[in-house]
FIGUPA-493107 format. One line per field, with one value per atom (N, C-alpha, C): residue number from 0; residue in three letters; atom name; x, y, z. Coordinates in pm, 1 decimal, always signed. Layout:
<sites>
n	c(NUM ...)
res	c(ala ...)
atom	c(CA ...)
x	c(X ...)
y	c(Y ...)
z	c(Z ...)
</sites>
This chain:
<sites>
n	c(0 0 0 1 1 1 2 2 2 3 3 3 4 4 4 5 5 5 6 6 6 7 7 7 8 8 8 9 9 9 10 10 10 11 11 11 12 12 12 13 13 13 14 14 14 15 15 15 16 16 16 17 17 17 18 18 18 19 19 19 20 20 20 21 21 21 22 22 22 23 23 23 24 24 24 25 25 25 26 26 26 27 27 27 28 28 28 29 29 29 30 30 30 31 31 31 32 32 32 33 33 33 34 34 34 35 35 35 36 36 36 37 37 37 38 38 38 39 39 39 40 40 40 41 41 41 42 42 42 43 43 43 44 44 44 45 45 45 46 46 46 47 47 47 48 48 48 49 49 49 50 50 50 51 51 51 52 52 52 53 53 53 54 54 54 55 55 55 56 56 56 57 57 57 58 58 58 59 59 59 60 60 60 61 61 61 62 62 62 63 63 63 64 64 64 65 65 65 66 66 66 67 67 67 68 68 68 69 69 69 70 70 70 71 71 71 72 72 72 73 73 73 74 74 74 75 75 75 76 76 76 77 77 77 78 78 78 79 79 79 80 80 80 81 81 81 82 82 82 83 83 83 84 84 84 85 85 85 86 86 86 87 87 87 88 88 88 89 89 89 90 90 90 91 91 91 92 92 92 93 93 93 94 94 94 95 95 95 96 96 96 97 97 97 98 98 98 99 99 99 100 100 100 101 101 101 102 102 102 103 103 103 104 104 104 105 105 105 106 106 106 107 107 107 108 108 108 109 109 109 110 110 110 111 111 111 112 112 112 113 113 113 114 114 114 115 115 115 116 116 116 117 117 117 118 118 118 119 119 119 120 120 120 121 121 121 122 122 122 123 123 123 124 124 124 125 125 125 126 126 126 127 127 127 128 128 128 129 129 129)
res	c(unk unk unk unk unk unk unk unk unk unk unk unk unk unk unk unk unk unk unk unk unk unk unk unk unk unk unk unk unk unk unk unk unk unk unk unk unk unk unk unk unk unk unk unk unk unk unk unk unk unk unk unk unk unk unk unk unk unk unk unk unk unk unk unk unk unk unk unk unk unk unk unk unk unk unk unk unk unk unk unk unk unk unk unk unk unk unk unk unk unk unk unk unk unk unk unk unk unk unk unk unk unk unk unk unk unk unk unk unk unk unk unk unk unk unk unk unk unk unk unk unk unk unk unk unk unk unk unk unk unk unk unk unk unk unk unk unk unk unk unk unk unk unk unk unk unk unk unk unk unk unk unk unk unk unk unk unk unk unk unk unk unk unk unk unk unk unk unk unk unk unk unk unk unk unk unk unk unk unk unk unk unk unk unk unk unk unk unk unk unk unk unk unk unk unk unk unk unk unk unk unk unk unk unk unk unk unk unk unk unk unk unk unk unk unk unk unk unk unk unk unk unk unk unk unk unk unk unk unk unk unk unk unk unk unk unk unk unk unk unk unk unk unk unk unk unk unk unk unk unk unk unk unk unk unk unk unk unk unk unk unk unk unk unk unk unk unk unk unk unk unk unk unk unk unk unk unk unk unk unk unk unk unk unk unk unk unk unk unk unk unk unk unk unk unk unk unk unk unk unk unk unk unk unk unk unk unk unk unk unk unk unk unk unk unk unk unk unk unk unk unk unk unk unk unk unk unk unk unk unk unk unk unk unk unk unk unk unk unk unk unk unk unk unk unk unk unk unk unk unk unk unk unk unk unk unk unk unk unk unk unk unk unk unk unk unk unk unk unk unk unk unk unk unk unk unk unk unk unk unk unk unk unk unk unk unk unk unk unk unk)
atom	c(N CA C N CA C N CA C N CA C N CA C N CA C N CA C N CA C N CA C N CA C N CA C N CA C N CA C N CA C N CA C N CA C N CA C N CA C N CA C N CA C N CA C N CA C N CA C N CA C N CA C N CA C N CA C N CA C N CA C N CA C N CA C N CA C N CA C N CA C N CA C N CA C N CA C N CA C N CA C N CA C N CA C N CA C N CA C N CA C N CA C N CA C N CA C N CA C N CA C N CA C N CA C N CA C N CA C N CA C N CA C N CA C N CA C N CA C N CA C N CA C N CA C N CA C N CA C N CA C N CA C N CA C N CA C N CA C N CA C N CA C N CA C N CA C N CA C N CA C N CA C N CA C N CA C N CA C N CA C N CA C N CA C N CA C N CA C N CA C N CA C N CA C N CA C N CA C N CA C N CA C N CA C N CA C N CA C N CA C N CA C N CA C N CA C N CA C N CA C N CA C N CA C N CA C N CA C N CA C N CA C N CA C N CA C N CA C N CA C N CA C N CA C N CA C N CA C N CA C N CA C N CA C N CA C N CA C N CA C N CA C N CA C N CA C N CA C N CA C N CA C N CA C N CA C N CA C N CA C N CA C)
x	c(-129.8 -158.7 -109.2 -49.3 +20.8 -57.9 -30.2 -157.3 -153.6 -70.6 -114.6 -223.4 -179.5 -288.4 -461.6 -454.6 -563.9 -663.4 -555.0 -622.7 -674.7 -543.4 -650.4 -723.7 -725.3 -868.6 -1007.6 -1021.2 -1131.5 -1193.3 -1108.4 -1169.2 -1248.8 -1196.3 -1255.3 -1379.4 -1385.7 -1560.5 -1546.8 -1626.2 -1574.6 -1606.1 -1685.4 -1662.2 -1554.6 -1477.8 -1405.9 -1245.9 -1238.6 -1095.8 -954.8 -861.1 -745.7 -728.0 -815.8 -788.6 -843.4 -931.6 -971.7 -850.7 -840.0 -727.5 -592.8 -550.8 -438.1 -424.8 -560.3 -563.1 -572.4 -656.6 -679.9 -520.8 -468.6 -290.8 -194.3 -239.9 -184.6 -207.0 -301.1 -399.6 -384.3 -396.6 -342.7 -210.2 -121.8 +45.2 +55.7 -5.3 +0.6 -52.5 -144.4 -195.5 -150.1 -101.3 +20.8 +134.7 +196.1 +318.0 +303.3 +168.5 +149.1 +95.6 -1.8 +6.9 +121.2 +241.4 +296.5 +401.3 +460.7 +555.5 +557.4 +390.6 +401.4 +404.4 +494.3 +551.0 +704.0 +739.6 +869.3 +937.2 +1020.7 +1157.0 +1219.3 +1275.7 +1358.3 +1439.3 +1570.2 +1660.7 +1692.4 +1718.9 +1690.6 +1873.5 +1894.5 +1988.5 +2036.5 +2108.2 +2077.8 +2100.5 +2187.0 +2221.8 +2085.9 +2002.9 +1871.6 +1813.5 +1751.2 +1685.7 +1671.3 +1761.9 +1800.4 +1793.4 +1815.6 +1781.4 +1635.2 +1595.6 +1428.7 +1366.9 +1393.9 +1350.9 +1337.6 +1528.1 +1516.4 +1440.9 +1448.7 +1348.8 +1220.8 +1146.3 +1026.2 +985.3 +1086.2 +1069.2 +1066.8 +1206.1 +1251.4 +1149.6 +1134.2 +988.8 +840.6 +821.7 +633.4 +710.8 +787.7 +794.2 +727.4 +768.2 +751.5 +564.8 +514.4 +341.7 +369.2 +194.8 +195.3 +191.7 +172.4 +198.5 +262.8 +321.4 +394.9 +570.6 +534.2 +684.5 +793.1 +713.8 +807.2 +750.1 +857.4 +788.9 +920.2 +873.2 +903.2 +886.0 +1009.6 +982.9 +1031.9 +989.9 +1080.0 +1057.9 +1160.8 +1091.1 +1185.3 +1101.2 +1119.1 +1191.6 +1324.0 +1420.7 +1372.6 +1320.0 +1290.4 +1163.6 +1058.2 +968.3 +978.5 +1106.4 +1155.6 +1204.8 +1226.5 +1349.4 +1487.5 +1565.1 +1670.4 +1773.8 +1737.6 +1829.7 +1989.1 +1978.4 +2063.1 +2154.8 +2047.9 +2087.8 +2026.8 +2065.8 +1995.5 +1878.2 +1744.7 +1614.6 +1550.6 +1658.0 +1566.8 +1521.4 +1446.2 +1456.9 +1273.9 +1211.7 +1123.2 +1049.2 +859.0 +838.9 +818.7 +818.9 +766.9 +594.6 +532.4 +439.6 +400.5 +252.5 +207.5 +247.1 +298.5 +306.5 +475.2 +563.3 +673.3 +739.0 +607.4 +657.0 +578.0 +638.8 +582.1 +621.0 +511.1 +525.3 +491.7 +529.9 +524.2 +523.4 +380.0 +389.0 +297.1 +428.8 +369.3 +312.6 +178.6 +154.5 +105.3 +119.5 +32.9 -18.7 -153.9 -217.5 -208.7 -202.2 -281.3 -188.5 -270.7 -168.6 -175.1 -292.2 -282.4 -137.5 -160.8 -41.5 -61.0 -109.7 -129.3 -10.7 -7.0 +73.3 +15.5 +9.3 -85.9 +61.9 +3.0 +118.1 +26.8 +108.7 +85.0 +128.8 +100.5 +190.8 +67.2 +154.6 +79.9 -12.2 -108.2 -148.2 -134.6 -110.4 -166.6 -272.0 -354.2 -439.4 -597.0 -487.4 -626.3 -617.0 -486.3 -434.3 -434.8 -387.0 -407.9 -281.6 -240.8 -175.8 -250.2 -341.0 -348.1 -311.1 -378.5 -342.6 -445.8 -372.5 -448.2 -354.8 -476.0 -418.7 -379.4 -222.0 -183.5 -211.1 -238.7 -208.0 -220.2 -354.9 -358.3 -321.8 -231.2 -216.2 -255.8 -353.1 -418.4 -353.6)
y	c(-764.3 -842.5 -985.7 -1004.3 -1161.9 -1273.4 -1357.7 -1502.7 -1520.3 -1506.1 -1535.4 -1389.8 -1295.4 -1190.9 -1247.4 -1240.7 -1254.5 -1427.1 -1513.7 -1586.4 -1546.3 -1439.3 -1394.1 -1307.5 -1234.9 -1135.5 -1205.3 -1336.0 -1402.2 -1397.9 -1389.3 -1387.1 -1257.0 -1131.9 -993.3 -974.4 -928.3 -825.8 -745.5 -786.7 -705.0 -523.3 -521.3 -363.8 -301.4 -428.6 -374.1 -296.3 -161.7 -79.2 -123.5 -36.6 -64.9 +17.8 +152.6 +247.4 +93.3 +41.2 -73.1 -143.0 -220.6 -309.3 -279.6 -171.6 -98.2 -69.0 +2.3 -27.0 -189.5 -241.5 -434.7 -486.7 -469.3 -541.0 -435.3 -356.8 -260.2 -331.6 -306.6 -398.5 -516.1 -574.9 -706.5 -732.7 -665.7 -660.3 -609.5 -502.5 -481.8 -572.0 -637.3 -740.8 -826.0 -891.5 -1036.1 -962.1 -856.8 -832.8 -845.3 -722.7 -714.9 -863.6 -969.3 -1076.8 -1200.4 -1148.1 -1296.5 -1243.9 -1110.1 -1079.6 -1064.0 -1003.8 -870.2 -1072.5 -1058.5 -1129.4 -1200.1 -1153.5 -1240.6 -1143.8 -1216.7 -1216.2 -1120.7 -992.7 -939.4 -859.0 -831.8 -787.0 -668.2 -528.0 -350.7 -364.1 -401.4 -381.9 -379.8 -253.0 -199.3 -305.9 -405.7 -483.3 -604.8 -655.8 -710.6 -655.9 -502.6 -432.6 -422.2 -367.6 -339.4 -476.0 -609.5 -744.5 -804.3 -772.3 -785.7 -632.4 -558.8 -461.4 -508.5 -528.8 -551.7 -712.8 -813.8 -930.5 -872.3 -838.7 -760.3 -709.2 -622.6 -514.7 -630.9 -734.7 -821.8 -948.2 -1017.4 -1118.7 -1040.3 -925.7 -894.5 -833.1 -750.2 -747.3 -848.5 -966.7 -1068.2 -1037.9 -970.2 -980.9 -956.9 -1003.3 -877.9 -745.2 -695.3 -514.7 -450.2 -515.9 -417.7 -335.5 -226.9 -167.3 -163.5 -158.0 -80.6 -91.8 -150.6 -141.9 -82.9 -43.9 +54.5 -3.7 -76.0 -115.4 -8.5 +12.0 +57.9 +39.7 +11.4 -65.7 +45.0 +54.0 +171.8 +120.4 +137.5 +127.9 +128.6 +256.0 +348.7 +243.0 +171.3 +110.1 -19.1 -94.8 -217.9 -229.8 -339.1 -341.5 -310.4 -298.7 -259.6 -354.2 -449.4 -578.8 -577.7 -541.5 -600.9 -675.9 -792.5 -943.7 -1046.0 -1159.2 -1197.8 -1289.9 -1257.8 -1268.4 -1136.2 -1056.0 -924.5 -853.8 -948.5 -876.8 -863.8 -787.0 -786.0 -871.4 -858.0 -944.6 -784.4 -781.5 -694.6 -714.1 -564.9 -526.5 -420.7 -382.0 -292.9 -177.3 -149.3 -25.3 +23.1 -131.5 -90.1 -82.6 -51.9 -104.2 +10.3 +43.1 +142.9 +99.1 +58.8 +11.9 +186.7 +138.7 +211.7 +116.4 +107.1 +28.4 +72.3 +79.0 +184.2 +14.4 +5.1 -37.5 -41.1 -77.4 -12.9 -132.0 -107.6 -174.0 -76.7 -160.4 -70.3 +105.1 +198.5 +298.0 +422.1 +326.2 +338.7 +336.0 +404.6 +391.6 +410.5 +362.1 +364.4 +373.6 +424.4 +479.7 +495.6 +350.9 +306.1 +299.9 +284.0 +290.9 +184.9 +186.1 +177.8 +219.4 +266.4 +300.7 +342.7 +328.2 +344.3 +477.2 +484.2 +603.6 +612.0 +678.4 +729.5 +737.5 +832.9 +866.3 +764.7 +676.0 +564.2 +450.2 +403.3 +301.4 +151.2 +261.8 +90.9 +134.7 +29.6 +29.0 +91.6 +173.7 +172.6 +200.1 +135.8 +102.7 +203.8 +283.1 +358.0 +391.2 +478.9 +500.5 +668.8 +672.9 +816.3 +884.9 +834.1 +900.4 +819.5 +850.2 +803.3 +861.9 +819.5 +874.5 +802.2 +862.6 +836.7 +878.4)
z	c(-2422.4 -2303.3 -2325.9 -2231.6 -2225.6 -2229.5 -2235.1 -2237.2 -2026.3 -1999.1 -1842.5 -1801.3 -1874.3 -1807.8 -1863.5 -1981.6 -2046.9 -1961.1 -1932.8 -1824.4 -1669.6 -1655.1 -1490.8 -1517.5 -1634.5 -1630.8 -1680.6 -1701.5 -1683.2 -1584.9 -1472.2 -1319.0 -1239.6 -1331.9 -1322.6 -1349.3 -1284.5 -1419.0 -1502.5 -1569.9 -1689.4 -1702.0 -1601.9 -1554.2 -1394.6 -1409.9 -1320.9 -1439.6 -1363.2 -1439.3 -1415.8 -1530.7 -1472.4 -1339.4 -1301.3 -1167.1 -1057.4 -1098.4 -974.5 -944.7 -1094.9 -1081.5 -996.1 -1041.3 -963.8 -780.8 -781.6 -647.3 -557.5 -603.2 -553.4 -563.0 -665.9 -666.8 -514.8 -542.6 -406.9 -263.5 -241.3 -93.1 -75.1 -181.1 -178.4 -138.4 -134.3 -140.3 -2.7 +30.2 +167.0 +267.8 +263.6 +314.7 +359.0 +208.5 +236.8 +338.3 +298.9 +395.8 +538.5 +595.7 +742.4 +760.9 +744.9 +751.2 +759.2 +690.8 +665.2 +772.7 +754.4 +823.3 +980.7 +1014.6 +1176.6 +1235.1 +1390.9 +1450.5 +1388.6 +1340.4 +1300.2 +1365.4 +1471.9 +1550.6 +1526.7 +1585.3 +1589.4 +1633.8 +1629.6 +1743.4 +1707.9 +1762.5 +1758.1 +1744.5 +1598.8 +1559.4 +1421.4 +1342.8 +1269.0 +1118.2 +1145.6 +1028.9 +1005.2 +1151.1 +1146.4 +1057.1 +1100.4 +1054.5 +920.3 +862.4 +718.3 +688.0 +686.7 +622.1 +670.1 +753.3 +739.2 +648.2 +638.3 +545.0 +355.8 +340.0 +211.6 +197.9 +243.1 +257.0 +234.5 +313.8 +301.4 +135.0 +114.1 -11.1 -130.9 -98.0 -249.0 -256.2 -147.6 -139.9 -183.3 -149.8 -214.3 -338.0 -387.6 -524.3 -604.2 -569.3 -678.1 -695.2 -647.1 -665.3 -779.5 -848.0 -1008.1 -957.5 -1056.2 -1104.2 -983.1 -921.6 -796.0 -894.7 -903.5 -934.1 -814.5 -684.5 -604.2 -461.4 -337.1 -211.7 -117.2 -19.4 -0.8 +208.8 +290.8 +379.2 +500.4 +614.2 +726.7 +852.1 +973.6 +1056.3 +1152.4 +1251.5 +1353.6 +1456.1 +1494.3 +1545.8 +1678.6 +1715.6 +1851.1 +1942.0 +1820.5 +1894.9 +1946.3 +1900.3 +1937.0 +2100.1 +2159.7 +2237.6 +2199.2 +2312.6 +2319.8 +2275.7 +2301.5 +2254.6 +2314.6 +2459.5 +2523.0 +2612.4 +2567.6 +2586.4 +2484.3 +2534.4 +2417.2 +2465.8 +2571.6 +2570.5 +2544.7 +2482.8 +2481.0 +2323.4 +2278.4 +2112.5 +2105.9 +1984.6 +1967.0 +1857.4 +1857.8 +1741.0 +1674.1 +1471.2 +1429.7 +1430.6 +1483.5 +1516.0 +1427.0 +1343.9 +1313.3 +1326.4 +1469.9 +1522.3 +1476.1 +1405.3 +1398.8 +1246.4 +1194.9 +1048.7 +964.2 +865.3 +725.2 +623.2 +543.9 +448.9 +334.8 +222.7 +107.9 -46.8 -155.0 -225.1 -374.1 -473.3 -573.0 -612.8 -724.6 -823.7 -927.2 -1019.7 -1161.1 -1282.1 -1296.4 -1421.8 -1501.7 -1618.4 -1742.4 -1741.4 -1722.4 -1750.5 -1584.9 -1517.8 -1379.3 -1294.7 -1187.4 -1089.1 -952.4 -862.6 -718.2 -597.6 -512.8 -432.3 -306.3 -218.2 -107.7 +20.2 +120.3 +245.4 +324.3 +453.7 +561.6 +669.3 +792.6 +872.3 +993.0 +1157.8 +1258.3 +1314.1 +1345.1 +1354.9 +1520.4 +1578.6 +1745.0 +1732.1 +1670.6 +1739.9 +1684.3 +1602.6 +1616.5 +1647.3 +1723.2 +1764.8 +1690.7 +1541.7 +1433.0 +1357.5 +1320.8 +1179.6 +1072.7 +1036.6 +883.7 +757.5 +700.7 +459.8 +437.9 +334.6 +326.9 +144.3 +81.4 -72.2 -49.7 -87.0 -73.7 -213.3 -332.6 -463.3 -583.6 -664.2 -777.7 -885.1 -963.8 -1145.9 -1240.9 -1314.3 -1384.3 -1538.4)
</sites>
C-alpha cells in the first residue's frame, strides 16, 4: 500500500472491506459522470458523439481504482440535428454508462442506464468478483 493510500484509509472504518471499498469507488464514479456531464450540449452526430463518449470514459478514469469506463450515448434519443438550433442536452435517458472498479483483490462491475418502465436512469451493481 502506497503512502497516499494508507492516508485515505484513515478516513474509512476500519470495518469497512475491500468488497465495500470497491463498490463506493464505483458509485462514486458514476455519480460524478451523470452529475458533471447530463446537460452538456449536443448535436445527433456521429463524430460529436464518439468525442463526448471518449471525454466521458478518459476524464472519470482518472478516479481511484477505476480500471475501466465504459460510455454510450444513444443516437436514436437525441434530436435530429438538422439545423443548427436543433441539437440536444445529454439526458439520463441518453446515456449508458459501464464502470469496472477494483480495491484490494475486489472487482465491481456497476452500470447505468435508462429504464422504461421506471422512468429513471438507474446505477445499479451488475457483478461482483471476489
Amino acid at each position: 500500500m502506497n503512502k497516499f493510500e494508507q492516508e485515505a484509509k484513515k478516513y474509512f472504518s476500519n470495518n469497512v472491506t475491500d468488497r465495500d471499498r470497491a463498490i463506493f469507488e464505483g458509485a462514486i464514479t458514476l455519480g460524478a459522470i451523470f452529475h458533471q456531464f447530463i446537460g452538456t450540449p449536443i448535436k445527433n452526430d456521429p463524430k460529436t458523439i464518439e468525442s463526448l463518449e471518449k471525454s466521458i470514459e478518459l476524464s472519470m478514469s482518472c478516479q481511484p481504482y477505476i480500471e475501466k469506463i465504459t460510455a454510450k450515448i444513444i443516437p436514436s434519443r437525441l434530436k435530429s440535428g438538422e439545423h443548427i438550433y436543433d441539437y440536444s442536452e445529454l439526458r439520463g435517458e441518453n446515456l449508458i454508462l459501464e464502470v469496472i472498479s477494483k480495491y484490494g483483490n475486489v472487482r465491481v462491475h456497476s452500470g447505468m442506464k435508462y429504464i422504461d418502465e421506471l422512468d429513471f436512469p438507474l446505477m445499479y451493481i451488475e457483478k461482483i468478483e471476489e
